[in-house]
KOLRO-698854 format. One line per field, with one value per residue (C-alpha): z, x, y. Coordinates in steps of 0.25 Angstrom, whole numbers. Each point is the difference from the previous one (the first is absolute). Layout:
REM residues N
Z <- [Z;...]
X <- [X;...]
Y <- [Y;...]
This chain:
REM residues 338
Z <- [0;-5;0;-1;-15;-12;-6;3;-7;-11;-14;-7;-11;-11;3;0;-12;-6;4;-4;-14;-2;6;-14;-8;-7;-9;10;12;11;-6;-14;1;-4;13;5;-14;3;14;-5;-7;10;10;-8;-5;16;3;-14;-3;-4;10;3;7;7;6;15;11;10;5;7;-14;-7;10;0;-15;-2;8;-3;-15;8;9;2;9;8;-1;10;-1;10;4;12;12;-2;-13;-5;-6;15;8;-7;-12;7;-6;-13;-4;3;-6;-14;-2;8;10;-1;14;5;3;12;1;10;-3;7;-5;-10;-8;-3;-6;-6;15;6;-11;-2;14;0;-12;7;13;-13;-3;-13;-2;-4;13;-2;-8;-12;-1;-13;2;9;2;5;3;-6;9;11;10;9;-10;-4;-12;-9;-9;-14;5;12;-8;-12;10;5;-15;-4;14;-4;-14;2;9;-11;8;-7;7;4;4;7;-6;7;5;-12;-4;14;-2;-14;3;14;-7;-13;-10;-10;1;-7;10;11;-11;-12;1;15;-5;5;-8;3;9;6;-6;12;-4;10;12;-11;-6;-7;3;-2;-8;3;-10;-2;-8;-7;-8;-5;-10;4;14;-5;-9;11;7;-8;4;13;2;-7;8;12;-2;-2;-15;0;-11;-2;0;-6;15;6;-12;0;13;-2;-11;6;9;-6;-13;4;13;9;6;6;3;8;8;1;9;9;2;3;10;7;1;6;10;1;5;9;9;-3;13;0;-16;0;-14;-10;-9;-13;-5;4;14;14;11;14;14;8;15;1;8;-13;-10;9;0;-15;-2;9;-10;-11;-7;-6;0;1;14;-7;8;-10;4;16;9;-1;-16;-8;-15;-7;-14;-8;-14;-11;1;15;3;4;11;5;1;7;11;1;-1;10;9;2;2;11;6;13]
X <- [0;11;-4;15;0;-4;16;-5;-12;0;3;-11;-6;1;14;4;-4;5;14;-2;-5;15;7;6;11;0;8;7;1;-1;-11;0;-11;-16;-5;10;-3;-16;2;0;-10;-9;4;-4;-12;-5;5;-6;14;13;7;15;1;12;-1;8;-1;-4;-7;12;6;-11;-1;16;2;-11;6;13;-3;-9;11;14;9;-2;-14;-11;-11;-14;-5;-10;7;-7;3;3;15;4;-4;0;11;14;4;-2;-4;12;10;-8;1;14;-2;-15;-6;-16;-5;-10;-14;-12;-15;-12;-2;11;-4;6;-4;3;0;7;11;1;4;11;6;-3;9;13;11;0;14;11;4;-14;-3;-11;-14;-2;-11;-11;-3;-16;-3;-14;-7;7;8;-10;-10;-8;1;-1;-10;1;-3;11;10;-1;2;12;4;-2;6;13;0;-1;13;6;0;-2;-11;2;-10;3;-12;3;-15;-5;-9;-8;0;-5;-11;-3;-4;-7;9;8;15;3;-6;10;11;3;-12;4;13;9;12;4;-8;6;-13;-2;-2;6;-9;-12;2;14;11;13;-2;-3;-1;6;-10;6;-12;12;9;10;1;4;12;8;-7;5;13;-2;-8;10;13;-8;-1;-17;-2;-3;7;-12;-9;-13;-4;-1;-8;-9;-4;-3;-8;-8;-7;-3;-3;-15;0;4;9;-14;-7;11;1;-14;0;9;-6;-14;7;7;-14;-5;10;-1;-17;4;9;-6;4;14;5;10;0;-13;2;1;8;4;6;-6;6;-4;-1;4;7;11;-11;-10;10;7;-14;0;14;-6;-10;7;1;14;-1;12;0;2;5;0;-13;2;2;-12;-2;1;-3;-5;-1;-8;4;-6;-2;-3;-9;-14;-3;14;-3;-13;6;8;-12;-6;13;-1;-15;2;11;-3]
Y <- [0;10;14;6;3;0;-5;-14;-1;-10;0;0;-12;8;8;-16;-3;12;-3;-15;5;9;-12;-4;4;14;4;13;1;15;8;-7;-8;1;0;12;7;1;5;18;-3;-9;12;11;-6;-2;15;6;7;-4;-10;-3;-12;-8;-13;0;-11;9;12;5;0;6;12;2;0;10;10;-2;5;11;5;3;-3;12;-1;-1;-7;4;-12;-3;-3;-15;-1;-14;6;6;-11;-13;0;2;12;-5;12;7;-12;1;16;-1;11;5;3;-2;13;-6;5;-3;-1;-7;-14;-2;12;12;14;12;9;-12;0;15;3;-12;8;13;-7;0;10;-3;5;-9;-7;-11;-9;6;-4;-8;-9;-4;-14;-6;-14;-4;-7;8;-10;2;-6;13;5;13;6;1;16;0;-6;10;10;-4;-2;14;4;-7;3;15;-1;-8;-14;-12;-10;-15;-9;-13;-9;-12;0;8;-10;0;17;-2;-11;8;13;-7;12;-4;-3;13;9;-5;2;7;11;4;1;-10;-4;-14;-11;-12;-10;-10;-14;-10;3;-2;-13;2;-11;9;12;15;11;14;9;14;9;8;-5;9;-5;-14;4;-5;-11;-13;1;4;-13;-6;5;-3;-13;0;-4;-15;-9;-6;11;-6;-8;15;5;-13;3;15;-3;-12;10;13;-8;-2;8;-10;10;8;-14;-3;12;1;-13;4;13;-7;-7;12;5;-10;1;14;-4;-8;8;17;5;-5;4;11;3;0;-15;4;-11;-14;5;2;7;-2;4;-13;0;-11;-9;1;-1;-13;-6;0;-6;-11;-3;-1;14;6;14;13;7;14;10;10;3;-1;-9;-9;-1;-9;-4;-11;-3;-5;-9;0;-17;1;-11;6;-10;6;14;-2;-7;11;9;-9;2;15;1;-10;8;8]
């Protein structure tokens, strides 16, 4: 009854048989190949514009190779101060753009804004002596699983691009945003003016494949042999673009999300008092002393204490193949509680 995250859900049927399908000899290997070749095309049909598309075995990746071609090494990059590239990647970050520096940000439930974001740069010199604004990066769903607005989000996009800042959006839950607010995937992309978006696709059903989306051609002059010279182009190229394809081909990418959503909600149900953050994607947050939270272990449930949030949170995740009968036990479990 694992709730700790959504990294060990399963690969899904079809992302299988994709993978089988490529297993055969091709002719070339890297990005030579057919299924590699459809993957722009695939992309910027689902996004109505023109799609750069590279294949990489990780988020981390995806999100480090983006803003490396976005920002120099005396760069800085405004990023929530829970943002997945601060807390959770080990300085990538900084090891791909040799140098560049988070410029860290507070805001209410993993969210941050235009006030919020202009009194951090109002707290700067601006002289030579610190590192220089180049880009803002958003996670979308937030890492406290709420997400932004078609609306918010090209407001922070024209607030960045009016300061000349490119705009990063780490995607690795951008399925459950999309299938939470029911908008197109352009709305939370392109037309809110972001530039490049690390396509999540392992949390929802992929096997060993992310994706890192550049709407400007210009941008990705220089990405190919950064991936390349980071050792994150894969010789045989066609099992991370079988997989991409599996699930946007046909929207299993939205179906997917759109179960683990349900289930977060269904969680969220159970326990309204205790959430700390509003569920609007596949993670719940929740207020839990050590005795409640001990009282579940003992049941059986795997869950992240997240201190984060304070000492008594902790977050569950829901997966996109969790078992039903799973997550109304757990449901079951916090209604029970005291």
């Amino acid at each position: 009854m694992d709730f700790l995250s959504d990294n060990a859900a399963g690969v899904h049927p079809a992302v299988l048989e994709a993978v089988a399908n490529a297993a055969g000899p091709v002719p070339q290997g890297y990005d030579s190949d057919p299924w590699s070749a459809e993957l722009d095309g695939a992309f910027s049909a689902l996004f109505g514009t023109p799609v750069r598309a590279f294949t990489v075995p990780t988020g981390t990746a995806a999100n480090a190779l983006a803003l490396a071609a976005l920002v120099p090494p005396w760069g800085g990059i405004l990023a929530h101060a829970e943002a997945h590239i601060e807390v959770d990647e080990a300085g990538a970050v900084a090891f791909y753009t040799h140098g560049a520096s988070h410029i860290l940000v507070a805001g209410p439930a993993g969210k941050l804004d235009a006030a919020g974001l202009e009194a951090a740069l109002a707290r700067r010199r601006g002289d030579v002596h610190q590192v220089q604004p180049a880009a803002l990066a958003l996670s979308n769903a937030t890492e406290c699983g709420t997400v932004y607005t078609p609306d918010e989000l090209a407001r922070l996009g024209r607030w960045a691009k009016a300061r000349g800042l490119a705009l990063h959006v780490d995607g690795a839950r951008f399925a459950n945003a999309v299938a939470f607010l029911g908008c197109a995937p352009a709305d939370l992309s392109w037309r809110a003016g972001v530039d490049t978006l690390a396509f999540g696709c392992i949390k929802n059903g992929g096997m060993s494949a992310e994706a890192l989306l550049v709407f400007d051609p210009a941008l990705a002059a220089t990405i190919p042999v950064r991936r390349k010279r980071a050792g994150l182009m894969a010789p045989k190229g066609r099992f991370a673009a079988a997989q991409l394809l599996a699930l946007i081909r046909g929207g299993l990418w939205l179906q997917n999300a759109r179960a683990a959503n349900a289930g977060a909600q269904a969680l969220a149900a159970a326990a309204p008092a205790r959430l700390l953050h509003p569920v609007e994607a596949n993670e719940v947050f929740l207020r839990l002393d050590a005795a409640e939270r001990a009282q579940l272990r003992a049941q059986g449930f795997q869950f992240h204490d997240w201190e984060l949030a304070g000492p008594d949170a902790a977050r569950f995740v829901v997966r996109w193949d969790q078992a039903p009968g799973t997550i109304a036990a757990l449901a079951d479990a916090l209604v029970a509680l005291p």
